[in-house]
C-alpha positions in Angstrom: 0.0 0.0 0.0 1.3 3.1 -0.9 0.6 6.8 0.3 1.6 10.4 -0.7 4.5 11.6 1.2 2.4 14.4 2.4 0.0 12.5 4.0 2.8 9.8 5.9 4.8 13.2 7.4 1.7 14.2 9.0 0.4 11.0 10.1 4.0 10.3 11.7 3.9 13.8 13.1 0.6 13.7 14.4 0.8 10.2 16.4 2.4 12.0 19.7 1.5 15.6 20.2 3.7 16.8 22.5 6.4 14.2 21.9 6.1 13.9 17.9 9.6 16.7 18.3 12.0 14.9 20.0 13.5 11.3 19.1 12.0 8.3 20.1 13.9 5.4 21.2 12.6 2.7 18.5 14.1 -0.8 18.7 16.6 -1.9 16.3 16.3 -2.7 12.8 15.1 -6.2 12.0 17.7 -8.8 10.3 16.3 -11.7 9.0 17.8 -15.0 10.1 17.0 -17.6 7.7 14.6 -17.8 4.6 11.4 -18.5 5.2 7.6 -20.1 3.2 4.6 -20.3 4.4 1.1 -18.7 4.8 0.0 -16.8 8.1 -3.1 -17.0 9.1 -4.6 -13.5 11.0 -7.7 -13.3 12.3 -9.5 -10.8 15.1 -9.8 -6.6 14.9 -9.6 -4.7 11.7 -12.5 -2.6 10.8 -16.3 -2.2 10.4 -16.0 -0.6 6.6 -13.4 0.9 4.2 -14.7 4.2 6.1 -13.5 2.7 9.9 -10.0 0.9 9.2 -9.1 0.1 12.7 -5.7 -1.3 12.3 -6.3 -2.9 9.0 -3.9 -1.0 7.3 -1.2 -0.8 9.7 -1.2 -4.9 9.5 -0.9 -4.7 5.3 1.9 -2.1 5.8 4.0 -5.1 8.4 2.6 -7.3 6.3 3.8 -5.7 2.9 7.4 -4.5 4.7 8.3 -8.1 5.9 8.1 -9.6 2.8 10.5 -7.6 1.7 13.0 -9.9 3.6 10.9 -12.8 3.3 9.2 -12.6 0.1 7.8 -16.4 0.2 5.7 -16.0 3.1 1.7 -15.3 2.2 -1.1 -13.9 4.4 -4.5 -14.7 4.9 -5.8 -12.1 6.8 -9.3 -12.4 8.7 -9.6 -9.4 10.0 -13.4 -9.4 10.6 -13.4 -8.1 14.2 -12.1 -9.1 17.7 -14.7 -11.1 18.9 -13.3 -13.7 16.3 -9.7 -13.5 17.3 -9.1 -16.0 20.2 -11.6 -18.9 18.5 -9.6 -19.0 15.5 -6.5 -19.8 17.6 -8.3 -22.7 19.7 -10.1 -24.3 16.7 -7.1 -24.1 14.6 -8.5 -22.0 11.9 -5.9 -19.2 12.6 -1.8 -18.4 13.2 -2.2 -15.2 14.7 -5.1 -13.9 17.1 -5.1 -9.8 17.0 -7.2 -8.2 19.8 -8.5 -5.1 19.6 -9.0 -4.9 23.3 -7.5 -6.8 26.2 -8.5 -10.6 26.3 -11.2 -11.0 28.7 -11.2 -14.6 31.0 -13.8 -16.4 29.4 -11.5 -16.5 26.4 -8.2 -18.2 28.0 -10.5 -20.5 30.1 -12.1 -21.4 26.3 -8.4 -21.9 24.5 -7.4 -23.9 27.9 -10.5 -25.8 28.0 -9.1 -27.5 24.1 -4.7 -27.3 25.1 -4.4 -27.1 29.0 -2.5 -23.8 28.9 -3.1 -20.7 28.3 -2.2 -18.5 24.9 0.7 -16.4 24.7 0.5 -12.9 24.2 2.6 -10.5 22.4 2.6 -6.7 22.7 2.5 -4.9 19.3 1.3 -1.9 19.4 0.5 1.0 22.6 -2.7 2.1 22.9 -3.7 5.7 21.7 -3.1 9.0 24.2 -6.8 10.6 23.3 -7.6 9.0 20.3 -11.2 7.4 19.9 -11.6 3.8 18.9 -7.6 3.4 19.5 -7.8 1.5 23.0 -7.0 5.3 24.5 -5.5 5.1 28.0 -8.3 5.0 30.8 -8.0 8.3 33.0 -9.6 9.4 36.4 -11.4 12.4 36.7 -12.4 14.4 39.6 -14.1 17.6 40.2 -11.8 20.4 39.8 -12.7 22.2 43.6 -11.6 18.4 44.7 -8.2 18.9 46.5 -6.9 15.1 45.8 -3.7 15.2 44.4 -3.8 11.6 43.5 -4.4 8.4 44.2 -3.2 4.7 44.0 -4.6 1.3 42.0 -5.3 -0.1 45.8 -7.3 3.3 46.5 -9.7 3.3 43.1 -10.4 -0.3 44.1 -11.5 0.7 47.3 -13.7 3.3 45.5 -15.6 1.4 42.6 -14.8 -2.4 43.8 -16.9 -4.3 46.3 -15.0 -6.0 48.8 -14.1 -9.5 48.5 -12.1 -9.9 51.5 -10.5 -9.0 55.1 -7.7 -7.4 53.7 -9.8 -4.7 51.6 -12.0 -2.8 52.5 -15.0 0.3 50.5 -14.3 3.8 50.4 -17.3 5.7 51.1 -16.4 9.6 52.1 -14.0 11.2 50.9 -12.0 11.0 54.0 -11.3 7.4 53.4 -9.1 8.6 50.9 -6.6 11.1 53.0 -8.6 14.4 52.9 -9.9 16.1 55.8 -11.3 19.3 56.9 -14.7 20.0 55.1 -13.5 17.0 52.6 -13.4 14.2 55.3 -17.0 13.9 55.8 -18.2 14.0 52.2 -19.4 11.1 50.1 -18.1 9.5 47.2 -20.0 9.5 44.3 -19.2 6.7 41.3 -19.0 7.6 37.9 -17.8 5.3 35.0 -18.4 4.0 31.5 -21.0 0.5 31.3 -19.7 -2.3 32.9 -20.6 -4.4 29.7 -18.1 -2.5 27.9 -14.4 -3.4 27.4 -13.7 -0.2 29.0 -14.7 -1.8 31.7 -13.2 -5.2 31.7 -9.4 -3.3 31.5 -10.2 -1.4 34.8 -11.4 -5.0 36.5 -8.1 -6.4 35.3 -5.9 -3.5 36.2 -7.5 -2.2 39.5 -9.5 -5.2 40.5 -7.4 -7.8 39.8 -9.9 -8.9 37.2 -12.9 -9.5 39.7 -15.7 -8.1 38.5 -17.9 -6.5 41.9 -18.4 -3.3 40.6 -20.2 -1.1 43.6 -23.9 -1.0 42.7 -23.9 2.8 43.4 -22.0 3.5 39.8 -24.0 5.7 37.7 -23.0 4.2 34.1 -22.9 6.7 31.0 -23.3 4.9 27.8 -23.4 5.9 24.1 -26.3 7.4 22.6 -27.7 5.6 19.9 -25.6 6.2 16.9 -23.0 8.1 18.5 -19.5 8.5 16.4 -17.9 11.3 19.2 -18.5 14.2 20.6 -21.6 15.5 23.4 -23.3 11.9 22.6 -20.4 10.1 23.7 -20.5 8.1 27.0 -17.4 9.8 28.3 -18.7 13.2 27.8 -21.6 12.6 28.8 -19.9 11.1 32.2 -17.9 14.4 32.5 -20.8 17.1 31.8 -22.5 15.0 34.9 -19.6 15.2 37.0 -19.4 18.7 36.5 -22.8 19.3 38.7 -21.7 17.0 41.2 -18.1 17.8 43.0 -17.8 14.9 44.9 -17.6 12.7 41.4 -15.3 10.5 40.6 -14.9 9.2 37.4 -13.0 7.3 34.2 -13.1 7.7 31.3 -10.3 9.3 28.6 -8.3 12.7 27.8 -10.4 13.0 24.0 -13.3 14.1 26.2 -13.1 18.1 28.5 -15.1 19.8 30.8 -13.5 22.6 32.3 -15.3 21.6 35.8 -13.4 18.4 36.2 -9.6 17.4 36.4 -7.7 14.4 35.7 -6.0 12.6 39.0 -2.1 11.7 38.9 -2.1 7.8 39.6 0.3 5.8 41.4 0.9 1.6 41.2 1.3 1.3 44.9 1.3 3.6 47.9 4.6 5.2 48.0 5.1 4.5 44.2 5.8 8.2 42.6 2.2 9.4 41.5 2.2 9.4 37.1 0.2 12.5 35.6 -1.9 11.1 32.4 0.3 12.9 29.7 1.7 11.1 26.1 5.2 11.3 27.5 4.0 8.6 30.2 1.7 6.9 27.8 4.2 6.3 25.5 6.7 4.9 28.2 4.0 3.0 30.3 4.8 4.6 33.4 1.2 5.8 33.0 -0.8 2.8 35.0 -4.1 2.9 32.7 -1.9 2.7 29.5 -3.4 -0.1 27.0 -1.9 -2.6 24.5 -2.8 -3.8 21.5 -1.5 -7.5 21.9 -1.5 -10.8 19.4 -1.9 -13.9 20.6 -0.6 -17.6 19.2 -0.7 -21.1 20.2 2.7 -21.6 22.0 3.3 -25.2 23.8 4.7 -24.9 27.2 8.4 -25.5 26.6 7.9 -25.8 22.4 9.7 -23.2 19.9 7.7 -21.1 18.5 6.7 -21.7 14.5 9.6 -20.1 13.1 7.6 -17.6 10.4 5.6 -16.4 13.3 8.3 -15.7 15.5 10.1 -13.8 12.2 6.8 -12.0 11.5 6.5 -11.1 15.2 10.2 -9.9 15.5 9.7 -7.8 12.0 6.3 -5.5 14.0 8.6 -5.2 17.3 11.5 -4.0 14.9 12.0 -0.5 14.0 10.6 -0.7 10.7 7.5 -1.9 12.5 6.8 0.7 15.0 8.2 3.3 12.4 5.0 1.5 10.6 2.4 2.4 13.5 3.6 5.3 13.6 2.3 6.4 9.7 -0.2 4.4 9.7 -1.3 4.0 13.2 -3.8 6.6 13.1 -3.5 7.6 16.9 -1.8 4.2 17.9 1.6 4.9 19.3 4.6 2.7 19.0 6.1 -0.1 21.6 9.4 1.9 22.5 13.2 -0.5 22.6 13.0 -1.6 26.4 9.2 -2.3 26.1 10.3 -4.0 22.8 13.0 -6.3 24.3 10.4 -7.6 26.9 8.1 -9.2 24.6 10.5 -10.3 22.1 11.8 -12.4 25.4 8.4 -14.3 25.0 9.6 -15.6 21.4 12.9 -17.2 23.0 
């Protein structure tokens, strides 16, 4: 696929915002190692029409640039939507699942129901800054007369998770969260995208440890019918709410403002340096809420991986294949080097 060189300098300047000016720390340049044949099989998100390309052409463009080095290798791509991805890996009928969102527990327990482990994922591809439909990063939002300065995974569990044990407990006032003074006393009030959503499921799995007991006091803001951005959006719709209300507390992402509400620096642990939602810390994944976009295969516990995937896999973490994301990405940011060399560790 090719594109006017117009359009691929503002693409690959547009990917970042604030950090588009300065040099990113790519991984190295891909080397092939041997020749390879064969067809890859992809299946899982891509788009809903030629009018919504998800990631579609991002996968041509690695597609297109590894057979450069590896010119007898052939796709079969089946990129017909997420929901597809993970049953094409346990039934066989696919190489390569590609999720468009975080893979959700019913899905492993189905691929270890058939192989009696688990599949392995790969990182590809971080998730947009602010960019709808790009698996944006998750942010917390507060009212902006709320003096919180910011607050830990362990803390937002307490404020949208049921407990499920001794050692946790509900935070109901604002005062079980550190303020005091007029603060202490006041209560909590839950704001958030529907719990159906994968919005959703990525905040179980990063605050609540993947349970699922949301508090039944969440007031849930969900698209309007036919809604493609904007005031009919879930997420603005949360934060125009929240701006009547200053005890909210919300999530949602940075595409969507009210000048009555802030975003809330968030830290991993307590005492665990508190991360401000920016692209700088998106891009690095110091930001907690960041999200992946992540392929999965069928690896055997102690088996090589198929050499052409492993190759193909190696060629997206390369250079060439984050310098790819970035042009063609459409909001999608690149995996930087040490990221990189973390999931390539997987393919050893």
């Amino acid at each position: 696929m090719r594109f006017p060189t117009v359009v691929i300098l503002l693409a690959g300047l547009a990917w970042a915002g604030a950090s588009a000016a300065r040099d990113l720390d790519l991984p190295p340049l891909y080397q092939p190692r041997s020749e390879l044949a064969g067809t890859i099989r992809i299946w899982g998100h891509g788009a809903y029409d030629s009018k919504r390309d998800f990631i579609g052409a991002l996968v041509r463009a690695w597609e297109e640039g590894f057979r450069q080095s590896e010119p007898n290798v052939r796709f079969d791509n089946h990129l017909v939507g997420t929901a597809a991805a993970i049953g094409a890996l346990y039934t066989g009928r696919g190489d390569l699942a590609l999720m468009g969102r975080e893979i959700w527990l019913p899905e492993i327990a189905a691929f270890k129901e058939v192989f009696g482990y688990p599949p392995t994922g790969i990182d590809v591809v971080t998730g947009s800054f602010d960019v709808r439909n790009r698996d944006y990063a998750l942010v917390v939002f507060v009212h902006q007369g709320n003096p919180i300065p910011g607050l830990t995974l362990a803390q937002l569990r307490s404020i949208f998770a049921v407990p499920d044990g001794a050692d946790t407990h509900a935070a109901h006032t604002w005062g079980d969260l550190g303020l005091t003074g007029p603060w202490r006393d006041r209560p909590i009030h839950r704001y958030g995208l529907p719990i159906s959503r994968g919005f959703a499921r990525f905040f179980e799995q990063q605050v609540f440890g993947s349970a699922d007991l949301w508090q039944p006091s969440l007031r849930e803001f969900a698209d309007l019918k036919g809604s493609k951005g904007g005031a009919t959006d879930g997420g603005q719709r949360m934060l125009d709410a929240m701006a009547a209300d200053p005890d909210s507390i919300g999530y949602a992402g940075l595409l969507y403002h009210n000048a009555a509400v802030r975003p809330v620096a968030l830290a991993e642990s307590a005492g665990a340096p508190y991360v401000e939602p920016t692209a700088d810390a998106v891009m690095d994944h110091s930001y907690p809420l960041t999200r992946m976009v992540t392929i999965f295969l069928n690896r055997p516990p102690g088996k090589p991986v198929d050499p052409k995937l492993r190759e193909f896999l190696r060629y997206v973490l390369s250079r060439q294949g984050q310098q790819a994301v970035m042009r063609y990405g459409r909001g999608y940011l690149p995996i930087l080097a040490p990221a990189a060399a973390r999931q390539l560790e997987k393919l050893n």
